[in-house]
C-alpha positions, 0 to 999 in steps of 0.5 A: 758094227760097221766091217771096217771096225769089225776088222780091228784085232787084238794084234792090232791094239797091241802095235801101241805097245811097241815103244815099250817092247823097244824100251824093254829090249834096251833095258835088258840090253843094259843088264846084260852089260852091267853083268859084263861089266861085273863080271869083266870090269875093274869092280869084280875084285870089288864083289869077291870071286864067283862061286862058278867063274866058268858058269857066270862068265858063259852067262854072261857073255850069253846074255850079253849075246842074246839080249843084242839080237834081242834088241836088233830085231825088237823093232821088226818084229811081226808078233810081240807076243812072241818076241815078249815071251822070248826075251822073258824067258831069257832074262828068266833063265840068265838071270837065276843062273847068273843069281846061282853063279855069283851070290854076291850080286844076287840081290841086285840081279833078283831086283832088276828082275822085277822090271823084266816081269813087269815089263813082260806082264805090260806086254803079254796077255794077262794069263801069259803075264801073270804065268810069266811073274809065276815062273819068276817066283818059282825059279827065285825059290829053286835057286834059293833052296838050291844054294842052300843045298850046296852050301851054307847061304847067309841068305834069309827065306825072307828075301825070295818070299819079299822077291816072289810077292814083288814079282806078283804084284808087278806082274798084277799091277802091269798087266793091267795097265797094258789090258787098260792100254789095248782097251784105250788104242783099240777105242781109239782105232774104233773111233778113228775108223768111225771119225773117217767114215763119218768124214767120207760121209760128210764129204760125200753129202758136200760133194752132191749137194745142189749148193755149190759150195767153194772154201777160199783161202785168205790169199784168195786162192780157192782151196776146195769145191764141191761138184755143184760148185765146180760146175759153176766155176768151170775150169776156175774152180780146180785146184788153188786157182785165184777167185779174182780170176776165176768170179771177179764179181764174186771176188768183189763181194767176198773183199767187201764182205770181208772188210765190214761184214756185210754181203750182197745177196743180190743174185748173181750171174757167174756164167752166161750159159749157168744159172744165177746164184746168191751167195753167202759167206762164212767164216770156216773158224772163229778167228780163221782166214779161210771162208766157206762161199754158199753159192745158191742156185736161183732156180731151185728156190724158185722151184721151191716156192713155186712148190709153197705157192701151187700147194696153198693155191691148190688148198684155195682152189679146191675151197673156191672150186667147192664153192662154184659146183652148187652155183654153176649146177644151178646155172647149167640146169636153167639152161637146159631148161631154158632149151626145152621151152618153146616160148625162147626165140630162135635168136636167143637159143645162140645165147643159150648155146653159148651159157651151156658151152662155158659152163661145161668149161667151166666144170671142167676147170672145177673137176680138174682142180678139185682132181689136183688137189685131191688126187689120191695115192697110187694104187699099184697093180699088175697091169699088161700094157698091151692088152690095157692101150687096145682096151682102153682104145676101143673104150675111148672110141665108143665114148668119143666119135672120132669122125675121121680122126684115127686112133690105134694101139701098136706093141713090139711085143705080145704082152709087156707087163708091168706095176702101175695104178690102171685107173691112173694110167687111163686118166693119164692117156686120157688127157694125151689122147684128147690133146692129140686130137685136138692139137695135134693135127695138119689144118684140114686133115684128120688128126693121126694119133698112135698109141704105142708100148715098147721096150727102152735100152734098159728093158723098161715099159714105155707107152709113146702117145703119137701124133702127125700134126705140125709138132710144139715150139721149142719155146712152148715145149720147154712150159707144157708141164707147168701149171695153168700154161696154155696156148689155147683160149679153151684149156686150162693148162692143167691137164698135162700138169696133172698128167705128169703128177699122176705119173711121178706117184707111180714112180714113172716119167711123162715127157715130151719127145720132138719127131724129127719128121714132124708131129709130137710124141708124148713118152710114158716111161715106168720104173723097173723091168718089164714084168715077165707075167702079168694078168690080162 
């Protein structure tokens, strides 16, 4: 249970019965005045002498005085149950004693009595209410037996017992209607506080939502807009501003929309530096003039079918690269044969050359998509960063002759640990190590290329590829991770693509970083701090 609803009491159920309290308070404001009047009025010749005038006009005058301060301070009252319990005993204890001192008005005062025990029942807990009718009876029985004692009463044993069993069953009836009462407010409360969550939650999810989203009034005012929304519309967007003012195109296809229901879903430019965005319109209610304004962003659904489309041309590659291997090890073998035979000429062994180079592209191209669309999960493991990129160095030199290019591990610190699949990450730097080396050099000079692991302002991991070539155009930079881009006749612009995949299933970020004094910077960032230990 969530602790907002957790947090309602039984005190705060019983805030529902306070238009009772107060109606209970003025009636027994009322029978304090009626005993008055009885006592004071021109109707006490009427009902004969008292049979104590000094004691009943005390009560009276008592009640009278009681039940005002009663009813003054009903409505401010911090705890009802108290307040319940104190007006009961007073109309208790006035109202046997004012029963004792004037007979001939007992019966009447004995049958107000019972709204004052149903009244009081109503508003306390059960027990208290039903103890409360049980002092009713029990004081209608003293009194009874009292007068009797004093002198001879007209008065019938039936009518306290009829009077007692009335009690009873008010006091039983009532206080179950208040438990049924406190049970409904309470199920109220509860789902009032689940029914606000339910609204932050849901304004909360329209707020981050990457459609924006806009409700318009029919007087063209925009009443609401989300994050998304606001971003788009600027300024416009906040407050009642005017859509005309605000998107006049959008203002147009909203009107238009709005006199034959049919809407343009051309995409739609709203600013020059935003994206293009379709929208959709729909009515908030059946019958409603306000209308909810879709504004989709363009770019994420091209996303998402560039997504659908590398998903089902990964499945075909890696059908059509299977295909190829068989083929093309056949190919690969005749040349090599080929090249071991004397008979072949001096001129045609260029030829042969040439087959053996674009073969091995050729298989290059098959083992990085069959890689793509088969890659396997992430196998994390404690890695030590610094001790992997010298390892993985000199692995890298020893199977591949640098000749004059340089290649080298650099650390801020001694050991920097962290989570991560090893046989991924090799793969990963791999790909930038050989793309350094290969692009990232002054023409005539030996490529430069540093592999560097540090510490971010958040004292997460990260590995820095570097190179000292002339750097990546800002044009290209803003493509180098998209499947099949290349600048270069011999690539397949897949490595990087699969480099970046490779780290996003281990959680991190490949990125590029431009050097402002020239050359390219590759950055692995990995997710959570630096492990404090973790195994060479």
């Amino acid at each position: 249970m969530p602790p907002a609803i957790a947090a309602i009491e039984v005190d705060d159920a019983d805030r529902a019965l306070r238009r009772e309290l107060y109606f209970f308070t003025l009636y027994r404001l009322l029978e304090a005045a009626m005993l008055v009047l009885v006592l004071f009025g021109p109707v006490a010749d009427m009902l004969g002498p008292p049979r104590h005038d000094l004691l009943a006009r005390a009560v009276a005058l008592s009640y009278l005085f009681l039940a005002t301060l009663l009813f003054l301070f009903g409505r401010r009252a911090g705890d009802l149950r108290g307040h319940a319990l104190a007006g009961i005993a007073t109309d208790l204890f006035f109202g046997f004693l004012a029963i004792h001192a004037v007979p001939a008005a007992g019966t009447g005062i004995a049958l107000m009595l019972i709204f004052n025990v149903g009244a009081a029942a109503l508003l306390l807990p059960a027990r208290l209410g039903l103890g409360a009718a049980l002092v009713a009876v029990l004081g209608i029985m003293v009194e009874y037996f009292w007068s009797t004692t004093l002198d001879e009463s007209s008065r019938l044993l039936a009518e306290p017992i009829m009077f007692s069993i009335g009690y009873l069953a008010i006091a039983t009836l009532t206080s179950i209607l208040g438990r049924q009462m406190r049970s409904s407010y309470d199920l109220a409360e509860r789902r009032g506080v689940e029914t606000a969550q339910l609204t932050e939650v849901n304004e909360l999810i329209i707020r981050r939502l990457r459609t924006g989203v806009l409700l318009v009034d029919g007087h063209n005012r925009v009443r609401l807009a989300n994050e998304a929304a606001t971003l788009l519309l600027g300024d416009a967007g906040d407050g009642h501003r005017d859509l005309g003012m605000a998107l006049p195109e959008l203002s147009k296809r909203l009107a238009a929309w709005r006199e034959d229901g049919k809407a343009d879903e051309s995409p739609l430019q709203v600013a020059p530096d935003q994206p293009e965005v379709v929208p959709r319109f729909t009515r908030l209610l059946a019958g409603s003039d306000q209308t909810l304004v879709f504004l989709d962003d363009t770019s994420l659904v091209s996303r998402r079918a560039e997504s659908m489309t590398l998903a089902t041309l990964g499945r075909f590659s890696a059908s059509l690269a299977h295909e190829i291997r068989n083929p093309l090890a056949a190919i690969n073998y005749a040349v090599q044969l080929l090249e071991e035979s004397d008979d072949v000429a001096t001129a045609d062994r260029r030829l042969l050359e040439i087959i053996r180079q674009q073969g091995v592209r050729m298989n290059g191209i098959v083992e990085n998509v069959l890689g793509l669309a088969r890659r396997e999960p992430a196998k994390p493991d404690h890695v030590e960063l610094v001790a992997f990129t010298r390892h993985f160095v000199d692995d890298y030199r020893a199977g591949h002759p640098l000749e004059d290019d340089t290649l080298r591990a650099t650390a801020t610190q001694p050991r920097i640990g962290t989570l991560i699949d090893p046989r991924q990450l090799h793969q990963v730097l791999t790909v930038l190590v050989h793309n350094a080396l290969i692009y990232g050099r002054v023409a005539g000079e030996p490529a430069r290329v540093g592999l560097h692991v540090h510490l971010d302002d958040h004292g997460h991991p990260v590995v820095d590829v570097v190179d000292r070539g002339p750097g990546i155009p800002e044009r290209v930079a803003q493509q180098l991770f998209r499947p099949f881009f290349t600048t270069s006749g011999h690539g397949t612009g897949l490595g990087l693509y699969i480099a970046r995949e490779l780290c996003r299933a281990n959680q991190a970020a490949l990125d590029y970083v431009p050097l402002p004094a020239g050359g390219s910077c590759f950055r692995i960032r990995l997710s959570g701090p630096a492990l404090k230990k973790a195994p060479d």
